[in-house]
C-alpha positions in Angstrom: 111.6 128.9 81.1 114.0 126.3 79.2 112.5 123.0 78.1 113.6 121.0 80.7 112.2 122.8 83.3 109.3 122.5 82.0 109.1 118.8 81.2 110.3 118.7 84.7 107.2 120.5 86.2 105.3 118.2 84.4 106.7 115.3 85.2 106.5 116.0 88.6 102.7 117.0 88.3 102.5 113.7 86.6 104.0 112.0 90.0 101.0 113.8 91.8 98.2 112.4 88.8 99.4 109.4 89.2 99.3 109.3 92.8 96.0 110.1 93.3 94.8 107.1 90.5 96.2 104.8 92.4 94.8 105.6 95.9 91.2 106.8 94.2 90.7 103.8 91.9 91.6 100.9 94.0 90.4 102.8 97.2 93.8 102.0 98.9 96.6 103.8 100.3 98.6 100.7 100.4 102.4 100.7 99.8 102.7 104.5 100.4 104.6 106.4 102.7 102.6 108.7 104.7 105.5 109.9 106.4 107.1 110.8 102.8 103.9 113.3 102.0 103.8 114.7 105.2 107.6 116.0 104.1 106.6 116.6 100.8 103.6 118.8 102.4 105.7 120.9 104.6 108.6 121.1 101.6 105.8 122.7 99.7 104.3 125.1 102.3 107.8 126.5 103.4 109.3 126.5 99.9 106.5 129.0 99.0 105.6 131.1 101.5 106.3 134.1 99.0 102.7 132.9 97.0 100.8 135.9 98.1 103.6 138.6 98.2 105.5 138.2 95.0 103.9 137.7 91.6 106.0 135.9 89.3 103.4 134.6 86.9 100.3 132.5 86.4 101.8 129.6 85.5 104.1 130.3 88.5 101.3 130.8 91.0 99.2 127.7 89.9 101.8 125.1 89.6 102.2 126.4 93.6 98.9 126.1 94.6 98.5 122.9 92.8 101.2 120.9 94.7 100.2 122.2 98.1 96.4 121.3 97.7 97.2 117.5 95.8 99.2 117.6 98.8 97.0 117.7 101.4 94.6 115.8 99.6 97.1 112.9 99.2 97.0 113.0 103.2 93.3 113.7 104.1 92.7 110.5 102.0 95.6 108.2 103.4 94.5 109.7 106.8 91.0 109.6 107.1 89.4 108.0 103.9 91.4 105.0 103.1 93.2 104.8 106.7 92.1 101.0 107.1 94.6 100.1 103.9 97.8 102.5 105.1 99.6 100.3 107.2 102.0 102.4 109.2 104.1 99.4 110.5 106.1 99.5 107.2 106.0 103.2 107.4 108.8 102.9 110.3 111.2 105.3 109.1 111.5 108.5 111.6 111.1 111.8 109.9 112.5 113.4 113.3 115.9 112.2 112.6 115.6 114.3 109.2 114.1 117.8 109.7 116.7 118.8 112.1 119.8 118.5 110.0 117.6 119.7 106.9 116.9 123.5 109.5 120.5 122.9 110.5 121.4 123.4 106.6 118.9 126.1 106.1 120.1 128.2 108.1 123.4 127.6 107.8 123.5 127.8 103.7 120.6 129.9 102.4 121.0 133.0 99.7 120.1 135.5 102.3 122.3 138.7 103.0 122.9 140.4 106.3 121.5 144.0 105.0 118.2 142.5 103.7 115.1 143.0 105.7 114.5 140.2 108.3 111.5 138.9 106.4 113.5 138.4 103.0 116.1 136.7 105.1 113.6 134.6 107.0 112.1 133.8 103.5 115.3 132.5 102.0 115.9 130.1 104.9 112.6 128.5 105.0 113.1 128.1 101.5 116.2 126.7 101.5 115.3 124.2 104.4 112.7 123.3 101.8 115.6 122.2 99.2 117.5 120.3 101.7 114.3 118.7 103.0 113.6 117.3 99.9 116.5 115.8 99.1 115.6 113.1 101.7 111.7 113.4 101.7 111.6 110.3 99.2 113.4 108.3 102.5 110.6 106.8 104.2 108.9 105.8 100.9 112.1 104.1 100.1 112.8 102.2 102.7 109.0 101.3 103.2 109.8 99.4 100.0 113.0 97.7 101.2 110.6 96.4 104.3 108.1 94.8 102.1 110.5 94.0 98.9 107.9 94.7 96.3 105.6 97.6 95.1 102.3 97.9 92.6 103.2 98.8 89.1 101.4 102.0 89.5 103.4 102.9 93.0 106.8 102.4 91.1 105.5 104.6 88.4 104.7 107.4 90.6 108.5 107.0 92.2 110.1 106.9 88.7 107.8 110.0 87.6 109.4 111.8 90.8 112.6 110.8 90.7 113.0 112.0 86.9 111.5 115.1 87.6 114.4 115.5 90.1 116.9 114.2 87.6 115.6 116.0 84.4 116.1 119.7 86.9 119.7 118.7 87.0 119.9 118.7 83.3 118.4 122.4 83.4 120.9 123.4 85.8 123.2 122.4 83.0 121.4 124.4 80.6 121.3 127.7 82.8 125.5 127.2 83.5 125.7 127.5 79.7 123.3 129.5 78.5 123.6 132.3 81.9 127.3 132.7 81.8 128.2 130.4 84.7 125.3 130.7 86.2 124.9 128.0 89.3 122.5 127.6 92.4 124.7 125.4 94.5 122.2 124.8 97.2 119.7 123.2 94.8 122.2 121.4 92.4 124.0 119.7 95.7 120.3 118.7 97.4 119.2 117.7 93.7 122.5 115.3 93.0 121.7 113.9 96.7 118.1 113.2 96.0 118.9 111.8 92.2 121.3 109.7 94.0 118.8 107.9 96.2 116.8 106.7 93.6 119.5 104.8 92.1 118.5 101.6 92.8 114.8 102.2 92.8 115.9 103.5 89.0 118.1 100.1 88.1 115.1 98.0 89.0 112.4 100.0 87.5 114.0 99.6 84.0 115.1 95.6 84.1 111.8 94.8 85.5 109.0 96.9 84.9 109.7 98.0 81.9 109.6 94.7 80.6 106.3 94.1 81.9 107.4 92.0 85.2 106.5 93.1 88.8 108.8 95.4 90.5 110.6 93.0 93.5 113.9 93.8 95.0 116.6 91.4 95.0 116.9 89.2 98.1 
């Protein structure tokens, strides 16, 4: 595993840490997208399916597990614990009008081949469903923040933490091109660009304001 990868991971298990401090220690789901970890949840459970039927390592099988449970955790506590402070009428966006086309995709572009057995072939488009899912599974957290115009300090530090995870794996598709002869995986690097994209202005804000200590607010 190249270093970017890795700080990637980690930044991306850092997105979860953080997630979970800020619903657990003020005892409020406020300001996050339900709708966004429900995506992230089935991202996770489709992307690895192949947990129990193909070792690749323990680092491998933990980092797995790890997501899906702080996954479903994240929802049991915006869903049942703290469900007074999630306010789902600025969690409006509808995750219908984004599965579709993200199955349209997976089936359509996945690295499956027509002599492999119908289960590795079913496994390759759930997991590439799972790629172009979440390149749009940030959406309704994103434009839950455009409704209200402002986020906690510790919300927009979970969405940089996730959106440079995204952005540091595009740096270690760099790496792999030029280090594995060529090498590319043009399914990820086109839903990872897509998903960098997004968070473009959630990024240009992040830095002029938080980062110098004032309160994340969108421009009018």
């Amino acid at each position: 595993m190249n270093l970017f990868r890795l700080v990637a991971d980690l930044m991306h298990l850092a997105s979860i840490v953080i997630l979970l401090l800020k619903i657990t220690k003020s005892r409020s789901a406020a300001g996050i997208s339900y709708k966004t970890q429900v995506l992230y949840a089935i991202v996770f459970c489709t992307r690895y399916l192949d947990l129990f039927t193909r070792y690749v390592s323990l680092y491998n099988s933990v980092m797995k597990l790890v997501f899906i449970g702080s996954t479903f955790y994240v929802l049991y506590l915006m869903k049942l614990r703290y469900r007074a402070t999630w306010d789902p009428a600025q969690d409006t966006l509808r995750i219908e009008y984004l599965i579709p086309p993200a199955a349209l995709l997976g089936i359509l572009f996945n690295y499956g081949k027509g002599f492999d057995p119908i289960e590795i072939q079913l496994l390759q488009i759930f997991w590439s469903f799972s790629i172009w899912l979440e390149a749009v599974a940030i959406l309704p957290q994103l434009f839950q923040l455009t409704r209200t115009g402002e986020a906690e300090t510790i919300t927009t530090h979970y969405l940089f933490a996730l959106g440079a995870y995204r952005g540091l794996y595009i740096l270690n598709w760099i790496y792999r091109y030029f280090t594995e002869k060529g090498h590319v995986e043009w399914i990820p690097v086109i839903a990872g660009i897509v998903q960098t994209a997004l968070y473009c202005d959630f990024f240009y804000v992040y830095v002029t304001r938080v980062l110098k200590g004032k309160k994340f607010k969108l421009p009018a």
